[in-house]
C-alpha positions in Angstrom: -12.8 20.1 19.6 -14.0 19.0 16.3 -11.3 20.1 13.6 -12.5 22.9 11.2 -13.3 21.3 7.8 -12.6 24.2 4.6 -15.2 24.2 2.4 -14.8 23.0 -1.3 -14.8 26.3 -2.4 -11.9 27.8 0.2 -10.0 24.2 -0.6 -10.0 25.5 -4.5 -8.5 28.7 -4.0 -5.8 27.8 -1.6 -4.7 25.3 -4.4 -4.5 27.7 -7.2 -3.5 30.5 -4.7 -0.7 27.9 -3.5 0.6 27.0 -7.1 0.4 31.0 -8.5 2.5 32.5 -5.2 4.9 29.1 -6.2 4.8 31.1 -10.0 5.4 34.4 -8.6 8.1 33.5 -6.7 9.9 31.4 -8.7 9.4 34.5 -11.8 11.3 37.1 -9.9 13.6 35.1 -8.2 14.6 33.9 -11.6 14.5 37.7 -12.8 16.4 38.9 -10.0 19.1 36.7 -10.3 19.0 37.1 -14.3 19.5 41.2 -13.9 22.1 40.9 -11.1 24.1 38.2 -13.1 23.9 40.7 -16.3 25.0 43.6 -14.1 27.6 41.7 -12.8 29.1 40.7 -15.8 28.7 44.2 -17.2 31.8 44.8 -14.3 33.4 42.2 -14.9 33.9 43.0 -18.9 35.3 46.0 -18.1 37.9 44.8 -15.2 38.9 42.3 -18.2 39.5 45.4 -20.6 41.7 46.6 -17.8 43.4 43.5 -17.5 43.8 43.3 -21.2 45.1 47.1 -21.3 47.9 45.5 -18.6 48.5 42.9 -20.5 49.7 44.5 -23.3 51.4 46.9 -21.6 53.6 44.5 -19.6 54.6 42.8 -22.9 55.6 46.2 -24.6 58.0 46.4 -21.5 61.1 44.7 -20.2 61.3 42.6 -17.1 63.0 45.1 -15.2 60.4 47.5 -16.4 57.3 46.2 -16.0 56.9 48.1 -12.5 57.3 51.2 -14.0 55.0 50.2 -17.2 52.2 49.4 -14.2 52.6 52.6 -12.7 52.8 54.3 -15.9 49.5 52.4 -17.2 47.2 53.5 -13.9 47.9 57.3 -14.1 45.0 56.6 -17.0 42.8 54.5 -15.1 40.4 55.5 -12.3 42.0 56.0 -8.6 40.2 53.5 -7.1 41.2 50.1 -9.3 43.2 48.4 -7.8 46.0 46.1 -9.8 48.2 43.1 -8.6 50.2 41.4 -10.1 51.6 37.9 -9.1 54.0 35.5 -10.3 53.3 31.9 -11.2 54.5 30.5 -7.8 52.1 33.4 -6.0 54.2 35.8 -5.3 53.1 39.3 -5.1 55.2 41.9 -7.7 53.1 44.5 -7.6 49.9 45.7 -6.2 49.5 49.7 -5.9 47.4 49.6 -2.7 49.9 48.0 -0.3 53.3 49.3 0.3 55.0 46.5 1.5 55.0 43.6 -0.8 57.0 41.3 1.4 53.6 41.3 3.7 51.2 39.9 1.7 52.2 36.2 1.1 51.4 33.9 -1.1 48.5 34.5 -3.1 47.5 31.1 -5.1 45.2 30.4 -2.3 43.2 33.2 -2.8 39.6 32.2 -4.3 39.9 34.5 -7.7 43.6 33.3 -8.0 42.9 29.5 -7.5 39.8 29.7 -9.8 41.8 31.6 -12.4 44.6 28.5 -12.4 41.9 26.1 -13.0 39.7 27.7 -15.9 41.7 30.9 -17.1 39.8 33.3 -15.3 38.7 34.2 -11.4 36.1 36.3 -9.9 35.4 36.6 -6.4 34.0 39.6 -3.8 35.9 39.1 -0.5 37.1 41.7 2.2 40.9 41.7 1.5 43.6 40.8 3.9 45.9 43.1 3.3 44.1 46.8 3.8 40.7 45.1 5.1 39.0 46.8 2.2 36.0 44.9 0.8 36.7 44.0 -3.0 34.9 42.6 -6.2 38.5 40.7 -7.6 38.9 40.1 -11.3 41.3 37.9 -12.0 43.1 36.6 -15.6 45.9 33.6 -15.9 49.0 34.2 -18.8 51.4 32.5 -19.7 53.9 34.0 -17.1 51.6 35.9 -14.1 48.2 36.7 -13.2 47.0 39.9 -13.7 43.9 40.8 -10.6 41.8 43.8 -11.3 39.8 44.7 -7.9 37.0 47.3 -7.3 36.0 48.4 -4.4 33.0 46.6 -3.1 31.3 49.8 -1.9 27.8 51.0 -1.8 27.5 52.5 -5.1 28.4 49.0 -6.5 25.9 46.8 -4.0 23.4 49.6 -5.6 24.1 49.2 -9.3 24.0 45.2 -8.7 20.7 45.5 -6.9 17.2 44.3 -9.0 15.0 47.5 -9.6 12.5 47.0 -7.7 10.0 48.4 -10.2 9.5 44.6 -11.4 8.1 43.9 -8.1 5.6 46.0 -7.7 4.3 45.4 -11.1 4.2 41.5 -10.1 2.9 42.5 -6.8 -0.1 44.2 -8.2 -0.4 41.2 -11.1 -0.6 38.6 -7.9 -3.3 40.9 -6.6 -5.4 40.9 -9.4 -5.2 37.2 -10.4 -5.6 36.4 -6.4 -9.3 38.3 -7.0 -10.0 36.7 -10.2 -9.2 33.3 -8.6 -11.5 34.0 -5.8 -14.7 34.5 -8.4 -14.0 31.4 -10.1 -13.7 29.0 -7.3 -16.6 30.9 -5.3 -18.7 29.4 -8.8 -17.3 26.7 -9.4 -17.9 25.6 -5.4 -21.8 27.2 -5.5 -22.1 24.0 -7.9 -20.4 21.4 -6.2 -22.3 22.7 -2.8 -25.4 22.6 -4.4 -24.6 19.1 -6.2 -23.9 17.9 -2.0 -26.4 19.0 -0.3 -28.7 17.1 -3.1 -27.2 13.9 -2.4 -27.3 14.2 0.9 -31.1 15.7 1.2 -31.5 12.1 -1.1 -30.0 9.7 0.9 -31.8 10.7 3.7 -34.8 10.1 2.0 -36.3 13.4 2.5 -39.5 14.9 0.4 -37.6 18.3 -0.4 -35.2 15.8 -2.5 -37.7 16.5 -5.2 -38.2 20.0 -5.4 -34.6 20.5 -5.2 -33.8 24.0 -7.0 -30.6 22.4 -8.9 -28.4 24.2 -11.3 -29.2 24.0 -14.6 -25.4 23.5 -16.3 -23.9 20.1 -16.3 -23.1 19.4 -13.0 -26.9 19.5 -12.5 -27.2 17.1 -15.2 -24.2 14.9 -13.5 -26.0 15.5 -10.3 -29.2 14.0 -11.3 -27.8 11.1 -12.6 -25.4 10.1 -10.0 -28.4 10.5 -7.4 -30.8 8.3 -9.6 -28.2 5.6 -10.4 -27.6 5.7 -6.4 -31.1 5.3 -6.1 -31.3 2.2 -8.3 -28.3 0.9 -6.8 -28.8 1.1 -3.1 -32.2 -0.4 -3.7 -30.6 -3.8 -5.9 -27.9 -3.4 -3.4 -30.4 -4.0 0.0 -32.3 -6.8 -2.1 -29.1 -8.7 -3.1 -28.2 -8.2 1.0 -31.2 -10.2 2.1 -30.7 -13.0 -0.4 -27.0 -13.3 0.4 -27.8 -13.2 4.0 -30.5 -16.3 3.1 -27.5 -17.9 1.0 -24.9 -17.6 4.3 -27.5 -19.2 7.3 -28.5 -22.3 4.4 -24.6 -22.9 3.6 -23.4 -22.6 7.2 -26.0 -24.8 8.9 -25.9 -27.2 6.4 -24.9 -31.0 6.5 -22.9 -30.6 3.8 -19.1 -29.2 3.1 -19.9 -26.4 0.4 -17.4 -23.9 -1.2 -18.3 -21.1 -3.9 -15.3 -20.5 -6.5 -14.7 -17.6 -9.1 -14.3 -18.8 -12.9 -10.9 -17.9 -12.2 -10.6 -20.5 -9.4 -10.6 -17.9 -6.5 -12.4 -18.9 -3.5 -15.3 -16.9 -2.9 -17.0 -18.5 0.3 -17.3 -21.8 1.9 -18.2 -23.1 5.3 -16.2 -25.2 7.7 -17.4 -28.4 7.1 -16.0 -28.2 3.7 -12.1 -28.0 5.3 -13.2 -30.4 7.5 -14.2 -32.9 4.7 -11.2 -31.4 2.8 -8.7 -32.4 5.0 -9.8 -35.8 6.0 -9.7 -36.4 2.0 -6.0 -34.4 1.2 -2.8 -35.9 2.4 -1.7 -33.0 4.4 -4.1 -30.6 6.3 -4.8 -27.4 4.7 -6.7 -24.4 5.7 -6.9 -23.3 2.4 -10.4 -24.9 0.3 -8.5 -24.0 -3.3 -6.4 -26.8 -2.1 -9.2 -29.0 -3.4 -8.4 -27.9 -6.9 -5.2 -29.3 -7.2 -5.6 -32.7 -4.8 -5.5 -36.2 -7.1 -8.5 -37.4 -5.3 -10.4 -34.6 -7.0 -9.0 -35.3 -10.6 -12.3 -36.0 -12.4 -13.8 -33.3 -11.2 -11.1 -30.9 -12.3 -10.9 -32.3 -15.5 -14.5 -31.8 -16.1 -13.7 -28.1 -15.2 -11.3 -27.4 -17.9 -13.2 -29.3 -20.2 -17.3 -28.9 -19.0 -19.9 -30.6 -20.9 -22.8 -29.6 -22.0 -24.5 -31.0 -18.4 -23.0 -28.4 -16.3 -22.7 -31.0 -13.6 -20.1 -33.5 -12.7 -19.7 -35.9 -9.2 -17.0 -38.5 -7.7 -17.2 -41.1 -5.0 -13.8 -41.0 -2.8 -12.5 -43.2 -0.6 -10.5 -42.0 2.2 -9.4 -42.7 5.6 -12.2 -45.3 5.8 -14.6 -43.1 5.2 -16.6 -42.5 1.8 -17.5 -39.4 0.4 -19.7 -37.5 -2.3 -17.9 -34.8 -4.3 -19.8 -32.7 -6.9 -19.7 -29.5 -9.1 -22.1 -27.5 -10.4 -20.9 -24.5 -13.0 -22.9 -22.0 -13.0 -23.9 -19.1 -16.0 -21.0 -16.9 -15.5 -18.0 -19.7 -15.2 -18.1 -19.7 -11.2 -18.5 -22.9 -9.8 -19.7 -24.4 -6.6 -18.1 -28.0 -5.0 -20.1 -30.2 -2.5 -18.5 -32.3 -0.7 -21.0 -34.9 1.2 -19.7 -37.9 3.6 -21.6 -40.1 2.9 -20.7 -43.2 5.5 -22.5 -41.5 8.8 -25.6 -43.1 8.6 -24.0 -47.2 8.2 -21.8 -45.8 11.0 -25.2 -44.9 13.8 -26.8 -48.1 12.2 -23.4 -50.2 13.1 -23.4 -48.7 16.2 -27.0 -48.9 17.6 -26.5 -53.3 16.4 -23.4 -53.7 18.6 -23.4 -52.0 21.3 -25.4 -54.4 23.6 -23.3 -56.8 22.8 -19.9 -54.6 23.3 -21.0 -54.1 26.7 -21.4 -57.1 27.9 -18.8 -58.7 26.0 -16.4 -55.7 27.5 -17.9 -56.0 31.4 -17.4 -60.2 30.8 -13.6 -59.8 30.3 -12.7 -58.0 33.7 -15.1 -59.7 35.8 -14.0 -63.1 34.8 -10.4 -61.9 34.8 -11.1 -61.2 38.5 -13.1 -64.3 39.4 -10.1 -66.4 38.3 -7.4 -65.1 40.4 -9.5 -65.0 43.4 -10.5 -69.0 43.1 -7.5 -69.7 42.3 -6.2 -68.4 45.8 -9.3 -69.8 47.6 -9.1 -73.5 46.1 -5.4 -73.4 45.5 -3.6 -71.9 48.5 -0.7 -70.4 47.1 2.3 -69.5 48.7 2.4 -65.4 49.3 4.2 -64.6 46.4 1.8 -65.4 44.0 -1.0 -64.9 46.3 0.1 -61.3 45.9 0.8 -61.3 42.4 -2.9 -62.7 41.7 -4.5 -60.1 44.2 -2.6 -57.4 42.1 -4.0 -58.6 38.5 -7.2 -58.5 40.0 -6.6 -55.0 41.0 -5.7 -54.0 37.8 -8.2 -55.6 36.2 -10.8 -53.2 38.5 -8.7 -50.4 37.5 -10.1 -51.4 34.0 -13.8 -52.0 35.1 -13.7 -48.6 37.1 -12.8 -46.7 34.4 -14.7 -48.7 32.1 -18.1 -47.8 34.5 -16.9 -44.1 34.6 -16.4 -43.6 30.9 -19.9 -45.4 30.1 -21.1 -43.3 32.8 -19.5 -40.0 31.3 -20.8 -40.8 28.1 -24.5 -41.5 29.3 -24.2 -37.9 31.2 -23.2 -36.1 28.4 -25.9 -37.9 26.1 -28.7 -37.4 28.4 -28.2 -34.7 30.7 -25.9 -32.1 28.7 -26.7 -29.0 30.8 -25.4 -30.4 34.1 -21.6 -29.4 33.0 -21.0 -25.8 33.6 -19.6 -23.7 31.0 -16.6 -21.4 31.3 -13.4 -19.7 29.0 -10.6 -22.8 29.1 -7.5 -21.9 27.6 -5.9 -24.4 25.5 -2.3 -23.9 26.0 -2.6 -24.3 30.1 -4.9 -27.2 29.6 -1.6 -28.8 27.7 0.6 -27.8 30.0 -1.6 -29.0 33.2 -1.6 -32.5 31.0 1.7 -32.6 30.3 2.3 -32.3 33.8 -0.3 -35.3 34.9 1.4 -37.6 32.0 5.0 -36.9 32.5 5.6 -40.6 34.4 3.8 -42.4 31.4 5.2 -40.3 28.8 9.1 -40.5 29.7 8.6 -44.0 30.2 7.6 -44.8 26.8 10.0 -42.4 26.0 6.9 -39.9 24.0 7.2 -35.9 23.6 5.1 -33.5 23.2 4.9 -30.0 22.0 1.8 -27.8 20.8 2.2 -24.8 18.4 -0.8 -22.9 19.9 -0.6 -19.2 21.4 -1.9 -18.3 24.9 -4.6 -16.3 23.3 -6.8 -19.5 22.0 -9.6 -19.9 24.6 -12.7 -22.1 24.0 -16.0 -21.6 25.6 -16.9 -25.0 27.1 -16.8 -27.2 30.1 -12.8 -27.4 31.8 -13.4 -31.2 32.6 -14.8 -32.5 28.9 -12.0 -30.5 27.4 -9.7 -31.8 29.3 -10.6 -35.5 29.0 -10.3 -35.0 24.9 -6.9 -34.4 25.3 -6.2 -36.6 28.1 -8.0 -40.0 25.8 -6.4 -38.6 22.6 -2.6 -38.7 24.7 -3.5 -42.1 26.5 -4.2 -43.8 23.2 -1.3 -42.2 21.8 0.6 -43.8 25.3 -1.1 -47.2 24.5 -0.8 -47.7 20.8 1.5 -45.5 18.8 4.6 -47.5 20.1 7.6 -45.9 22.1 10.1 -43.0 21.2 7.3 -41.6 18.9 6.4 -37.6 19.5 3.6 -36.1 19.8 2.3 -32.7 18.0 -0.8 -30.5 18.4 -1.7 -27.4 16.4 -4.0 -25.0 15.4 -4.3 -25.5 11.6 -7.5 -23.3 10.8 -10.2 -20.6 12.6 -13.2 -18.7 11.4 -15.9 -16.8 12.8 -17.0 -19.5 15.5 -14.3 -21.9 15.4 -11.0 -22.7 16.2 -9.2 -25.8 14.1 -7.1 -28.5 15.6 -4.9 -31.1 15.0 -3.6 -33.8 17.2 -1.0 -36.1 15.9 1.7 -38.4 16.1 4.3 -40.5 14.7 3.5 -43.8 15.5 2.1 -47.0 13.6 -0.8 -45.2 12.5 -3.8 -47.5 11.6 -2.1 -49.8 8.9 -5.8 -51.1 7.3 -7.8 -47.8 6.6 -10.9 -49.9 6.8 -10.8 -49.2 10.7 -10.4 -45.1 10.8 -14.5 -44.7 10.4 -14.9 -46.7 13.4 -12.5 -45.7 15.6 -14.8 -43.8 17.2 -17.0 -46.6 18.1 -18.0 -48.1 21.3 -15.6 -50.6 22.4 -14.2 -51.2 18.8 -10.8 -52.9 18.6 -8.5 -52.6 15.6 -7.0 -55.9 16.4 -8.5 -58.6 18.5 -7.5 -58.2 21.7 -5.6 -54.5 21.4 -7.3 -53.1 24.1 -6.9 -55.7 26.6 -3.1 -56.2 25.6 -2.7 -52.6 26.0 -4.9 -51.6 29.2 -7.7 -49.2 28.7 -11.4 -49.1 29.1 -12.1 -48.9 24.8 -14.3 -46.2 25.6 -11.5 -43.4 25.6 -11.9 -42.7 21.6 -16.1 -42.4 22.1 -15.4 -40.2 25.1 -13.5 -37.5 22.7 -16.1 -37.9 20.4 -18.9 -37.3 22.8 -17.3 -34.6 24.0 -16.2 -32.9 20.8 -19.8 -33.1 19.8 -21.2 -31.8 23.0 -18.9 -28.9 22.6 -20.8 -28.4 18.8 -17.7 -29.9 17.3 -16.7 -32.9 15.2 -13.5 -34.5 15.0 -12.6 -37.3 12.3 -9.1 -39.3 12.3 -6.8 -40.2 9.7 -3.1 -41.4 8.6 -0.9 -39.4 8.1 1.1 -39.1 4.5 4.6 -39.1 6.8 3.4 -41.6 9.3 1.1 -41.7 12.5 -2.0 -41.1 13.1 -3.9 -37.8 13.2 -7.1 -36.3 14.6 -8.7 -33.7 13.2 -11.1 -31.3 15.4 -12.9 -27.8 16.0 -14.2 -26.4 18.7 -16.0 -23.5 19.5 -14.6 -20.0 19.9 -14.5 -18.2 23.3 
């Protein structure tokens, strides 16, 4: 059931009804206790006038006498006072409603006694202990005793302490009355403010009766028209500025370039992935966070033109990086915001390079193996070796089809994801089993090299793509790692980064890293060797790198490599969100 919603109107008066019954109360509880504390001291002025009438008729007497003075003394006071008096230690010397003194015990515990030994004088209304007789006690400290004055707590006192009650029925009738009064003002005041709504609403909805709305003419009709016309104005700037941001967004996110928007202030405003992409091949440490740009040296021109701009508006750097080259510019715009472009700018020597050698990488690349294997088997045809190095020729050979097998299968893989993309099925892979299943397969090569491996990525990161090409990134990127980053090196994969379509990773280690930077743009390359040799040395078909790459790129990614600041290299890739 749809909770029922007060009106504007009823809200009103239950807030000023609220906050005058809060008044009201708080007035005669405050007068009520204000007459009874009066009345109550009225009785207790005159049970000190008693106790000052005792007083001095104790000091008229003698100590043996003062009994008898007390006795004496009440024959002029009303019947039902009641006086005790009590020694400094407590004890009880007189008291003309109990008989038996020896009975009543030591009094400085008693409430109006205690009170009286701390500030002079004690008051209290208790039942008393010794005749069960409810009292009001009135008691004084001197030098020598304490004189307690107690009246009988009876109905004709609980009376005369009561309030008259002739204060509450005046407020009563004054709550009444301002309760009504309340209720016409708010019932006004809400006609307005209903009548104000309902031509807001009727506007927004576009309606034709907007128009000839009948609307007050006070000013809330004049606030109403102007809030509705202003809305008006607004919600019509605010659709058109919709559509060209919407323009802005699809140009920036399928663009080439790495583009992010700052406030004047330096805030980041927007920016698309390929900007942290570009960002973090350039910065020493990877960074989610495009602001980072601001403070990094390799961008030092370009914040220096920022804090001092010239008259151009415009500024732009080359920086090399990682092997790679890159375009960074800035354009300031009227109202101090910037924009900052980052453009790599080595990606078309790199398919140029690539389309030149790769005839020649293949053959030179099938040449090795084969002639490897021709050579051990003539030498065990023409030679005749003994067995034991018959066998240890046959086994070079088979290693060396190991290498042309998987140098056939990763040229093949390549050529199938190239040319015939929609043959791999599609499905939800989760990264952190995919680790764990590779971990598994690589435990003999790892421990031997004596490698670990950990991942910081939750159980929640799925990608949309194909099991086997996801799995072969990871399974190239740790076999390289095997091969080339040495032994007792570790190796650490993270998620540094996500937006809306993309998850961010990086895959690192602490190895040798690549020591000339020259070679990080084309590791990527078919067949390219850092060092002559490395691959052969090392085992491997020197297609494992192009593989991820492939891969990555089927999967709509891209993935660049670099050194990192610490040591090691690391690789830097996205890929598509489940």
């Amino acid at each position: 059931m749809k909770p029922l919603k007060l009106q504007y109107k009823h809200r009103l008066f239950l807030y000023f009804g609220v906050i005058f019954v809060l008044f009201t109360v708080g007035v005669v509880i405050f007068e009520r206790s204000r007459e009874r504390f009066f009345k109550t001291e009225a009785i207790e002025e005159g049970l000190r006038v008693y106790t000052e009438i005792a007083n001095a008729a104790l000091l008229q007497a003698a100590d043996s006498s003062r009994v008898q003075a007390l006795e004496a003394m009440l024959a002029t006071f009303p019947r039902d006072i009641r006086f005790t008096l009590i020694g400094k230690r407590g004890e009880v010397i007189f008291d003309n409603a109990v008989g038996d003194l020896s009975a009543m015990g030591n009094h400085l515990d008693r409430p109006e006694v205690a009170n009286a030994r701390k500030s002079g004088v004690g008051t209290h209304i208790r039942t008393s202990a010794s005749n069960s007789q409810p009292y009001l006690y009135y008691t004084r400290r001197y030098p020598s005793y304490y004189l307690r004055v107690a009246m009988p707590y009876n109905m004709s006192v609980r009376n005369f302490l009561e309030a008259d009650n002739l204060f509450i029925y005046f407020i009563a009738a004054l709550f009444l009355l301002m309760l009504l009064l309340i209720h016409v003002v708010t019932g006004r005041f809400g006609k307005s403010i209903r009548q104000l709504r309902d031509f807001i609403v009727t506007s927004e909805r576009g309606d034709a009766g907007a128009l000839s709305f009948s609307f007050p003419q006070d000013e809330l009709g004049e606030i109403g028209a102007s809030i509705v016309e202003n809305y008006r104005q607004l919600e019509s700037s605010r659709k058109k500025i919709a559509q060209e941001r919407e323009k802005l967004l699809q140009h920036v996110h399928t663009s080439e370039e790495g583009i992010c928007f700052f406030s004047a202030e330096g805030a980041v405003e927007f920016y698309n992935g390929l900007f942290i992409q570009y960002l973090n091949i350039i910065a020493d440490e990877a960074n989610s966070n495009p602001a980072a740009a601001l403070s990094d040296p390799s961008f030092e021109k370009l914040t220096s033109f920022l804090a001092n701009p010239d008259g151009s508006g415009c500024a732009g750097v080359q920086i090399g990086k990682q092997g790679r080259f890159f375009s960074a510019l800035v354009n300031i715009f009227d109202d101090g915001s910037f924009e900052m472009i980052i453009n790599d700018a080595t990606k078309h020597e790199k398919t140029r390079r690539l389309k030149q050698e790769m005839t020649g990488n293949i053959a030179h690349e099938l040449r090795t193996p084969v002639t490897s294997i021709r050579g051990y088997l003539e030498t065990i045809l023409e030679q005749s070796p003994d067995d034991e190095k018959k066998r240890l020729f046959l086994t070079k050979a088979y290693n060396q089809t190991i290498t042309l097998s998987e140098l056939i299968h990763d040229m093949g893989l390549i050529t199938r994801i190239e040319g015939a993309p929609q043959s791999f099925a599609m499905e939800t892979v989760g990264i952190r089993s995919l680790l764990e299943t590779l971990k598994s397969d690589l435990e003999a090569p790892l421990q031997e090299k004596g490698i670990s491996m950990a991942w910081s990525i939750t159980g929640d990161v799925a990608v949309k793509g194909n099991r086997s090409l996801l799995y072969s990134i990871f399974r190239n990127l740790t076999d390289n790692a095997i091969r080339h980053a040495g032994a007792g090196v570790s190796i650490q994969v993270s998620m540094y980064g996500e937006d809306k379509d993309f998850y961010y990773f990086s895959y690192a280690d602490t190895g040798v890293g690549i020591p000339n930077e020259q070679h990080l743009s084309r590791l990527f390359e078919r067949f390219y060797r850092v060092g002559e040799g490395r691959t052969r040395d090392t085992g491997g078909s020197g297609l494992g790198l192009s593989v991820v790459k492939n891969a990555v790129a089927f999967h709509r990614g891209s993935i660049v490599a670099k050194n990192r600041a610490s040591g090691g290299l690391e690789l830097l890739f996205n890929l598509p969100k489940n």
